[in-house]
DRENRO-864145 format. One line per 4 residues: their letters; for each residue x, y, z of C-alpha. Coordinates in pm, 1 decimal. Example, Ala and Ser with C-alpha at 12.3 -4.5 7.8 and 13.67 -1.06 7.14 Angstrom:
BEGIN
as	1230.0,-450.0,780.0  1367.0,-106.0,714.0 $
//
This chain:
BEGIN
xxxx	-1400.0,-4347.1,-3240.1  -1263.9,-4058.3,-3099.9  -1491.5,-3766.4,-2881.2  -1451.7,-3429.8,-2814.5 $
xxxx	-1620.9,-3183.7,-2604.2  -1656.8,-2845.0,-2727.1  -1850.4,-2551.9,-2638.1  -1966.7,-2278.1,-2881.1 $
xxxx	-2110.2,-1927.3,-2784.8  -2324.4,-1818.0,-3083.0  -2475.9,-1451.0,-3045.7  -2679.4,-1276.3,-3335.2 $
xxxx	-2797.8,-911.5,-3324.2  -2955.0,-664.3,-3574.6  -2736.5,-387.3,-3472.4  -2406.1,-336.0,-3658.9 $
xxxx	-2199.5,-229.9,-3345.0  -2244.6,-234.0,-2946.0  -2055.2,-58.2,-2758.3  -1955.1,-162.1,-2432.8 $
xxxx	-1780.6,41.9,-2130.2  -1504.4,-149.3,-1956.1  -1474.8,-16.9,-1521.3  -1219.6,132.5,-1390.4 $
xxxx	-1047.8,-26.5,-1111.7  -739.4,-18.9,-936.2  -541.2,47.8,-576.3  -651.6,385.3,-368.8 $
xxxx	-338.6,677.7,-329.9  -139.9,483.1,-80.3  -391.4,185.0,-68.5  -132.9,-48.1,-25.4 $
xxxx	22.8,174.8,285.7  358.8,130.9,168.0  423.9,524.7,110.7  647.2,638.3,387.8 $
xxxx	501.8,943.9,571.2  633.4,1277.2,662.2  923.9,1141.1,850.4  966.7,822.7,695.9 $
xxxx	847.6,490.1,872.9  823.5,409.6,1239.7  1102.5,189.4,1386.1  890.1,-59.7,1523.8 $
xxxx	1160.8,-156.5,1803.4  1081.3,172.1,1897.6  756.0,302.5,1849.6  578.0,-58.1,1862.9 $
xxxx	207.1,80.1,2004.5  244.2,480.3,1951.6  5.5,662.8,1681.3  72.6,775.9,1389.7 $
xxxx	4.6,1166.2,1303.5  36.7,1178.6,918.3  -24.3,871.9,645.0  6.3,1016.6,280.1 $
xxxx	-325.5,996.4,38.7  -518.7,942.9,380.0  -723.0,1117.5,669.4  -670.9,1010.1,1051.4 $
xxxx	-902.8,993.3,1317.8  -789.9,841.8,1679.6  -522.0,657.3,1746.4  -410.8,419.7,1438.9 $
xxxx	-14.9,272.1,1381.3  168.4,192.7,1107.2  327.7,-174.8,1149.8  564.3,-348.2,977.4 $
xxxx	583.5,-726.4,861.4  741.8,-975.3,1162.7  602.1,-700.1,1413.9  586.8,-799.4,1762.8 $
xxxx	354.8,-693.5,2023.4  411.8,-866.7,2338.5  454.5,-1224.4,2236.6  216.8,-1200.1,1931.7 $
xxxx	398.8,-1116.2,1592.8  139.5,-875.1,1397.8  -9.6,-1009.6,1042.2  112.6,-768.3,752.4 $
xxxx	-151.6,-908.9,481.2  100.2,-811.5,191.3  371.5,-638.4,141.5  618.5,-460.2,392.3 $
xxxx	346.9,-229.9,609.9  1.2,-255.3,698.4  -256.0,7.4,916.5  -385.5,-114.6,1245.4 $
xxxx	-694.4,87.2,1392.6  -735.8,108.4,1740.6  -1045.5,222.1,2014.2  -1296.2,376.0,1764.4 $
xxxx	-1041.1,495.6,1546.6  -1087.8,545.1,1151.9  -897.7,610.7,818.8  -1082.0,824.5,526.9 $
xxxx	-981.2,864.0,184.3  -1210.2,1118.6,-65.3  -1263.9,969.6,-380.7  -1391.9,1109.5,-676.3 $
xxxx	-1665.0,834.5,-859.1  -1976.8,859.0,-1081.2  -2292.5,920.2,-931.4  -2534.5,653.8,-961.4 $
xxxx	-2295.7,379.6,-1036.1  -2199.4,74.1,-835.5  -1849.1,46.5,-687.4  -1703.1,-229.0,-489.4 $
xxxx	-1392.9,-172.3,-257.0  -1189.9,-499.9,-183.4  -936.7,-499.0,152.6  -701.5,-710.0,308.6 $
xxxx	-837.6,-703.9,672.8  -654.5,-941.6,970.0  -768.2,-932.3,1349.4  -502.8,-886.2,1631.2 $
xxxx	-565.6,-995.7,1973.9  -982.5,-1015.0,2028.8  -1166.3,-1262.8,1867.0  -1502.2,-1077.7,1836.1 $
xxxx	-1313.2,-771.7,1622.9  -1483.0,-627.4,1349.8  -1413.6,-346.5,1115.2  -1708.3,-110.8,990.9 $
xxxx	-1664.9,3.0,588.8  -1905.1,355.0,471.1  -1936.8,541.2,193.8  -2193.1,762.6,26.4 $
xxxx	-2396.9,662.0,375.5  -2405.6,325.8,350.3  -2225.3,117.8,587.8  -2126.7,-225.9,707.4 $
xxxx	-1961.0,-406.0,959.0  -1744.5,-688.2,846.5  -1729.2,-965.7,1118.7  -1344.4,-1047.1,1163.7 $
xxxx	-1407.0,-1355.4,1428.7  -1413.2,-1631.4,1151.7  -1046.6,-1720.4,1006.4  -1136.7,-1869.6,670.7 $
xxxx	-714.1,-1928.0,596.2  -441.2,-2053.6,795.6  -254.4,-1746.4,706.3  -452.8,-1502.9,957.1 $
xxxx	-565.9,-1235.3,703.5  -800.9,-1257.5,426.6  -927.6,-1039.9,161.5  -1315.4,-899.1,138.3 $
xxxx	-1545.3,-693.4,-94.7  -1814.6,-488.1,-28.9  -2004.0,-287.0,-268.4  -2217.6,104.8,-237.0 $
xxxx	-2355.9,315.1,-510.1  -2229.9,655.3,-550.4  -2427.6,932.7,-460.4  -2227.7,1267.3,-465.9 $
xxxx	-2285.8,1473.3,-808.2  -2073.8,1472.2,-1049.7  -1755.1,1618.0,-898.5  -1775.7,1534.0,-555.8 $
xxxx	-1583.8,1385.2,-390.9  -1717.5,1057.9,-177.2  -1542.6,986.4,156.0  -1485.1,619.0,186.6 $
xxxx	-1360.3,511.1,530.3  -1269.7,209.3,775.1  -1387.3,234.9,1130.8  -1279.7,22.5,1451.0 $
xxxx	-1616.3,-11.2,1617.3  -1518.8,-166.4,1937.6  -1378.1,-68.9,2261.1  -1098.1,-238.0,2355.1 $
xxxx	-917.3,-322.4,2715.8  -608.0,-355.5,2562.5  -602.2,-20.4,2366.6  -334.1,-151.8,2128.2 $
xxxx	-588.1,-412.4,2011.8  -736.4,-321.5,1663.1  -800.8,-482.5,1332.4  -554.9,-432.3,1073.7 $
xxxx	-595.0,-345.3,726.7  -432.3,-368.5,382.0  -437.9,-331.8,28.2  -736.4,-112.1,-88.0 $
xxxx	-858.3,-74.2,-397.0  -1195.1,26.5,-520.6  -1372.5,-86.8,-887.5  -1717.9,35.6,-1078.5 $
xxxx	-1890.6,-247.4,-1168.6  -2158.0,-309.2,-1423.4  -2445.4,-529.2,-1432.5  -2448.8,-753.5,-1734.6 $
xxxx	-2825.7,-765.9,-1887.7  -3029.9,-1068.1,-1954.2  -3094.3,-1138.4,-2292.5  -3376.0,-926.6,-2488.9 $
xxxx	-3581.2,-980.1,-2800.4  -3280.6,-806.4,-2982.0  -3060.9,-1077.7,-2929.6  -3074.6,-1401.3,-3020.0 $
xxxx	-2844.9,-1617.9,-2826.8  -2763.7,-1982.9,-2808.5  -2531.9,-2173.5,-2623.8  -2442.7,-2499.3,-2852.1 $
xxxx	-2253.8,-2798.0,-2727.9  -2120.3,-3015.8,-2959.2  -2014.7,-3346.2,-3003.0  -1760.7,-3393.1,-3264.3 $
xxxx	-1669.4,-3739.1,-3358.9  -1382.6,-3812.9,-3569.4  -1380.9,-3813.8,-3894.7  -1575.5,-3526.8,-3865.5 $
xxxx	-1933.0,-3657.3,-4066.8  -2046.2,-3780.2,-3750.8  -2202.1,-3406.2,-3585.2  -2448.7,-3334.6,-3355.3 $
xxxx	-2509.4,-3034.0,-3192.1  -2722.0,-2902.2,-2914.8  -2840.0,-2538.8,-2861.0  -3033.1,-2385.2,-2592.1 $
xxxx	-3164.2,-2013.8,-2578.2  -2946.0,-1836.1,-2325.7  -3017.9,-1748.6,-2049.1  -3193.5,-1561.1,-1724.3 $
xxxx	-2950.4,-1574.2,-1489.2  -2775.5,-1249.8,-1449.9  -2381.0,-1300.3,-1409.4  -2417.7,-1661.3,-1416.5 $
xxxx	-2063.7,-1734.8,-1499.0  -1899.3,-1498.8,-1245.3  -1715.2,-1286.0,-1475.3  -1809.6,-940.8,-1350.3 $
xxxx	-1713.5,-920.6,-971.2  -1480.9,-712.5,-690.4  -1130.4,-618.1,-774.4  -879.8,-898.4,-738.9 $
xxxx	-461.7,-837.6,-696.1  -272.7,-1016.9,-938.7  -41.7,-1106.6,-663.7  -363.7,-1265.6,-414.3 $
xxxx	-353.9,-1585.3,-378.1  -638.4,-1612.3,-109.6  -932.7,-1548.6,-380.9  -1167.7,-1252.5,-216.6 $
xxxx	-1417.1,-1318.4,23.3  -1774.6,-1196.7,18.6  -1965.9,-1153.8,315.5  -2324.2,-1129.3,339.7 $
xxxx	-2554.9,-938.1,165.2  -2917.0,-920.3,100.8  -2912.8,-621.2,-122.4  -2953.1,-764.3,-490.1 $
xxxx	-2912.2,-433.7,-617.0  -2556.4,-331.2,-443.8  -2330.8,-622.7,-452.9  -2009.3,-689.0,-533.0 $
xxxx	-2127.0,-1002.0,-726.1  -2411.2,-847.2,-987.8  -2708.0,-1036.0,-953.7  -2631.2,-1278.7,-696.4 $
xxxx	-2690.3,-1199.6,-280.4  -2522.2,-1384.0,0.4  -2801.9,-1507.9,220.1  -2587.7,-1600.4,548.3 $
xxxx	-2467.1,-1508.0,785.6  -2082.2,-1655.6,659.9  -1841.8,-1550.2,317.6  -1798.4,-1720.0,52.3 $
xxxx	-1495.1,-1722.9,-208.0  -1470.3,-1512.0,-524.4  -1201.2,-1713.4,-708.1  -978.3,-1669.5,-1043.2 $
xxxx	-838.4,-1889.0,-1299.9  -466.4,-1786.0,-1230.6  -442.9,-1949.9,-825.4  -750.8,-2231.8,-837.3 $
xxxx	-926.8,-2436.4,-1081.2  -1227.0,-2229.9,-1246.5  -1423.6,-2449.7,-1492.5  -1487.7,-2204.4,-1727.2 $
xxxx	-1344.0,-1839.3,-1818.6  -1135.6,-1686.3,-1527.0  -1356.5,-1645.6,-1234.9  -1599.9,-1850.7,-988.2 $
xxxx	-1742.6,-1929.3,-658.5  -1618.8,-2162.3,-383.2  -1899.3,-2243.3,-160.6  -1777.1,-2228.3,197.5 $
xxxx	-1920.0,-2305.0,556.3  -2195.2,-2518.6,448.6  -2510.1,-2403.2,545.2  -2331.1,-2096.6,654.6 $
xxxx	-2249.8,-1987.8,357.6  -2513.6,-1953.5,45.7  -2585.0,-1765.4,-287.9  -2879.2,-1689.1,-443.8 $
xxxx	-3081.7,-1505.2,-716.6  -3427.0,-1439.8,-803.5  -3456.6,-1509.9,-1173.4  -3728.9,-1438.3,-1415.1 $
xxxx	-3960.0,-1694.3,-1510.2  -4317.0,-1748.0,-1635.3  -4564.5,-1897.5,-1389.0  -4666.8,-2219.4,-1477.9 $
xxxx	-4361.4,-2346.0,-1719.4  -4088.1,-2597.4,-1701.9  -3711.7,-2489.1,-1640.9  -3367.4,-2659.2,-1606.4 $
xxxx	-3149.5,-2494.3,-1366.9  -2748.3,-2588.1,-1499.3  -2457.5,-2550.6,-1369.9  -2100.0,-2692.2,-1332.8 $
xxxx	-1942.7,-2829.6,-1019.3  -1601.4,-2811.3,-970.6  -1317.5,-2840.7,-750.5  -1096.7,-2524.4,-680.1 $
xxxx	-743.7,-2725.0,-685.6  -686.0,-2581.0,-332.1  -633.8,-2950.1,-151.3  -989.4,-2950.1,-1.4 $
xxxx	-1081.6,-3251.9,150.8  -1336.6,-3470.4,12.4  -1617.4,-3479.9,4.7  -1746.1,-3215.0,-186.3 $
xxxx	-2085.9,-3148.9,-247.6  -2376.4,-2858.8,-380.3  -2729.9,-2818.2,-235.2  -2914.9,-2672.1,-555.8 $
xxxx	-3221.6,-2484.4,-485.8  -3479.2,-2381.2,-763.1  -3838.1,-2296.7,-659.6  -3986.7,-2530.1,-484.2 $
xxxx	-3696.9,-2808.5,-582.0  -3378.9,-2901.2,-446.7  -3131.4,-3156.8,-470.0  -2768.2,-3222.2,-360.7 $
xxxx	-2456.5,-3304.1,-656.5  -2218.0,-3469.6,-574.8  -1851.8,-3419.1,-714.8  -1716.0,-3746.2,-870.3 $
xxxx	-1519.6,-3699.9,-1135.1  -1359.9,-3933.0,-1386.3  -995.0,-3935.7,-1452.9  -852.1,-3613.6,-1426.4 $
xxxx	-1172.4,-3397.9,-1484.8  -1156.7,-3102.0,-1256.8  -1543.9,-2998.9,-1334.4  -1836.9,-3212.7,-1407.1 $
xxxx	-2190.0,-3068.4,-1536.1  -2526.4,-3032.1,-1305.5  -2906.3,-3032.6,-1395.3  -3222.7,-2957.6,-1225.2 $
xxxx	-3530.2,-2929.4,-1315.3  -3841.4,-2753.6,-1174.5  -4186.3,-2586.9,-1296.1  -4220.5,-2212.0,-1198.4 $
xxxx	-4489.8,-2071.8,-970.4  -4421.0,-1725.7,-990.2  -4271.1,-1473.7,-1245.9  -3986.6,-1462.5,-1008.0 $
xxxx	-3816.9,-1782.2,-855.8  -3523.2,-1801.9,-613.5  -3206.7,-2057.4,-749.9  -2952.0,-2125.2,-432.8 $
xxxx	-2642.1,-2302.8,-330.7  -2517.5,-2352.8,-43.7  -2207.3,-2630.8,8.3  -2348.0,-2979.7,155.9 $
xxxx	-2043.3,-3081.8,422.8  -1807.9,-2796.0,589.5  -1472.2,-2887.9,447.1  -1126.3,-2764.7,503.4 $
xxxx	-747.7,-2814.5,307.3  -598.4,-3158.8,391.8  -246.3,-2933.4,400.4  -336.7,-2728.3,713.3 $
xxxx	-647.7,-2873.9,846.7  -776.3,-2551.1,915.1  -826.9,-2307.5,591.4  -1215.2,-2314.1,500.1 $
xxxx	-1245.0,-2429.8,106.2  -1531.8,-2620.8,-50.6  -1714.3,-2694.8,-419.0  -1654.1,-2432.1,-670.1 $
xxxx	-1982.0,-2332.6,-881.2  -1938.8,-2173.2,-1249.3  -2156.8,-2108.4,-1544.5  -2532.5,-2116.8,-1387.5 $
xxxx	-2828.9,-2116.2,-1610.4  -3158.1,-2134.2,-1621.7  -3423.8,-2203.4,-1967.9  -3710.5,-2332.3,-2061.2 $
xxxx	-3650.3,-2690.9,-2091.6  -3914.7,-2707.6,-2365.1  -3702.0,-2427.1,-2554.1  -3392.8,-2706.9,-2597.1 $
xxxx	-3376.3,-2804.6,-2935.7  -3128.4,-3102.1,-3051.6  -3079.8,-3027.9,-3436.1  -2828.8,-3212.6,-3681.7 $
xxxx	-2725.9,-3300.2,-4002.8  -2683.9,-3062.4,-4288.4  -2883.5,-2784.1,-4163.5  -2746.6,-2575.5,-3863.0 $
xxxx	-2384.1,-2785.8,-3893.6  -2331.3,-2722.4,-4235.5  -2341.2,-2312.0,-4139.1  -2101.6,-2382.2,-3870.7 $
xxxx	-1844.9,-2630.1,-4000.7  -1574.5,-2418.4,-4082.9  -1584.5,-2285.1,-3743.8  -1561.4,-2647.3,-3574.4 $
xxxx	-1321.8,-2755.1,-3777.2  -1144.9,-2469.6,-3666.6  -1169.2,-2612.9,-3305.6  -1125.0,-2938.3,-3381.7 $
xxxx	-773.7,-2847.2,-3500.2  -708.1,-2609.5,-3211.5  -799.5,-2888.5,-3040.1  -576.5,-3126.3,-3132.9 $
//
C-alpha cells in the first residue's frame, strides 16, 4: 500500500467577500547607490578616502565616500555588498532620505551593511524618532556583508514626509574607517490576525492510501500564533542570497517579523524558498548563535487548559554542519528536537505539549549547538523553524469515513492526481 502526505487548508466564513490590502515595498530613490552624481562617479585610484558633496535621492551630513567594488584602502580591498558602488560613512557622519509613508502603519527598512577596518563598528538606523544601533562586530557570512531589517511606525500626518537616516556613531582614529552600506529598501507591513468567532478554520492532514477507500483525516482548529508560518516579514531582493538578518528586538508591537520578538542579544535569519530549503510556503527562520540567538511570542491562552505547541524543523540546504537542533519553550515546558530525517526529507514535524497558567504564555526557540557551513567553516547557519502553532489539544478531533471525507473527496482526489 501506497502513502501520501497531504496537507489541506480549509477556511469557512459568513461573509461573501474580504478584502485584503497587499504593502507596498520596494528600493528607496537611489537605494541601491548606483546613480552617478553630479559629476559622475569618483575614480577611486584617485579620490580613494575624499568626501563626497552630492549623492542623488539623498541628504549628506559629514564626511561619507562613494566606493566602488575591488576598492582598495591601504592593503584592505573595501566590501561592495551588491552591485558596482556602495556608501561608506565616516566620524559621525549620516545619510537621510524623506519618505513619504502612512501614519500609523508599520514599515520595515532592510540594508546591506559591511564593517571596514574596526571591529566594534556599528551603524545607528532612525526614523519617525525611533532609533537603533545595529551592532556590526559579529560576521554571520564568510562574504563580509550581510543584510538586516529593522522596523518603526510612522508618525508624520498624512503628507509628511518622514526622514529616515543611517548614522556612524563612533569616532574613529583612522578617519577613513566607517561602516558601509547598501541596498535600501523600505516595506509596510501588516499584522495578520488570529482567528475570530467569524471564522472557522481547520488545518486537516490527511492520509490518503491508495486505492483511495482507505481515508482518514485529521483537523485541528487553527491557530493562536500570530505569523506562525513566516509569511509576512522585511523586504527581501530577489537577487540576495544571504537571507536577511534580524537583530534584536523586544518590541512585539514594531517588528519586522509580526508577532514574533528577538530576545538576544544576536540575529537570526529571515529566509526564502528561492536560495534555502523552507518547509512550507516561501519563507522561514534559521535559528542562529545558539543561545544567542532566540524568538519568541506571547500567545493567547486560557489559564488552566491543555495546549500542543507544533512546529516543523528543518534544514535550510545551506551546508550547515550537523548537528542541528531546537530548544522549544512553551510556559513552563521545554524540550530540545532533534533533526533526523529519513531519506531525503528536508523537514520533519515537532510537538509539545504544556497546560497554560496564564491567559498569556511565552513559546521560544532558540538553536541547541552553534553551528557553521562545512564549505567555509566560518558562515553562522543553524535549524530552520516554519509553520508554528499552538491549540487546544482537547480541540483535535480525528474524524473519518463517509462524513467529513465524503464533502471533501473531489478535492483530494484532485491532489492525489497532482500528486502523482
Amino acid at each position: 500500500m501506497h502513502q501520501k502526505w497531504l496537507n489541506i487548508h480549509l477556511l469557512h466564513s459568513n461573509q461573501s467577500n474580504v478584502k485584503q490590502n497587499w504593502p507596498t515595498a520596494g528600493l528607496l530613490i537611489n537605494g541601491d547607490f548606483e546613480t552617478p552624481p553630479t559629476g559622475g562617479f569618483p575614480n577611486p585610484s584617485l579620490a580613494a578616502g575624499e568626501g563626497t558633496t552630492s549623492l542623488p535621492g539623498w541628504t549628506i551630513g559629514g564626511t561619507v565616500e562613494l566606493i566602488e567594488s575591488n576598492q582598495r584602502q591601504g592593503a584592505m580591498i573595501l566590501i561592495v555588498p551588491q552591485g558596482k558602488h556602495a556608501l561608506k560613512l565616516g566620524n559621525e557622519a549620516e545619510v537621510s532620505q524623506n519618505v513619504e509613508l502612512e501614519k500609523g502603519s508599520t514599515y520595515s527598512v532592510t540594508f546591506s551593511a559591511a564593517r571596514t577596518c574596526a571591529q566594534l563598528e556599528a551603524l545607528n538606523v532612525s526614523a519617525a524618532g525611533a532609533v537603533a544601533t545595529v551592532d556590526l562586530q559579529t560576521l554571520y557570512s564568510v562574504e563580509g556583508w550581510d543584510a538586516y531589517a529593522w522596523a518603526f511606525q510612522a508618525q508624520q500626518e498624512e503628507g509628511a514626509e518622514t526622514k529616515l537616516a543611517f548614522k556612524n556613531p563612533g569616532m574613529e582614529d583612522d578617519p577613513s574607517c566607517g561602516p558601509i552600506i547598501d541596498n535600501v529598501a523600505v516595506k509596510k507591513l501588516f499584522t495578520p490576525d488570529r482567528p475570530e468567532e467569524l471564522y472557522l478554520i481547520f488545518h486537516c492532514n490527511c492520509w490518503i492510501a491508495e486505492p483511495l477507500n482507505l481515508i482518514s483525516m485529521t483537523c485541528f482548529p487553527d491557530n493562536a500564533v500570530i505569523n506562525g508560518d513566516f509569511e509576512e516579514g522585511p523586504w527581501m531582493f530577489p537577487n540576495a542570497t544571504l537571507g536577511v538578518l534580524l537583530p534584536t528586538n523586544l518590541d512585539e508591537d514594531t517588528t519586522s517579523l509580526p508577532g514574533w520578538t528577538v530576545e538576544s542579544n544576536r540575529a537570526v535569519r529571515y529566509i526564502d524558498s528561492y536560495h534555502f530549503n523552507v518547509p512550507q510556503g516561501k519563507r522561514a527562520i534559521e535559528l542562529l548563535s545558539g543561545k544567542e540567538g532566540i524568538i519568541s511570542q506571547m500567545v493567547e491562552t486560557t489559564p488552566q487548559k491543555q495546549y500542543s505547541l507544533t512546529f516543523t524543523l528543518g534544514d535550510a540546504g545551506d551546508s550547515c554542519q550537523s548537528p542541528l537542533a531546537v530548544m522549544a519553550f512553551a510556559g513552563d515546558q521545554a524540550q530540545n528536537f532533534h533533526f533526523s530525517p529519513t531519506g531525503n526529507a528536508t523537514r520533519q514535524p515537532a510537538n509539545l505539549t504544556f497546560m497554560a497558567r496564564a491567559e498569556r504564555t511565552r513559546i521560544a526557540f532558540y538553536s541547541v549547538y552553534y553551528n557553521t557551513r562545512s564549505d567555509d567553516r566560518s558562515s553562522l547557519c543553524g535549524p530552520v523553524v516554519d509553520e508554528v502553532r499552538v491549540w487546544g489539544a482537547s480541540a483535535a478531533a480525528r474524524l473519518s469515513g463517509h462524513g467529513l471525507v465524503g464533502l471533501f473527496l473531489g478535492m483530494v482526489v484532485l491532489f492525489g492526481l497532482v500528486l502523482n
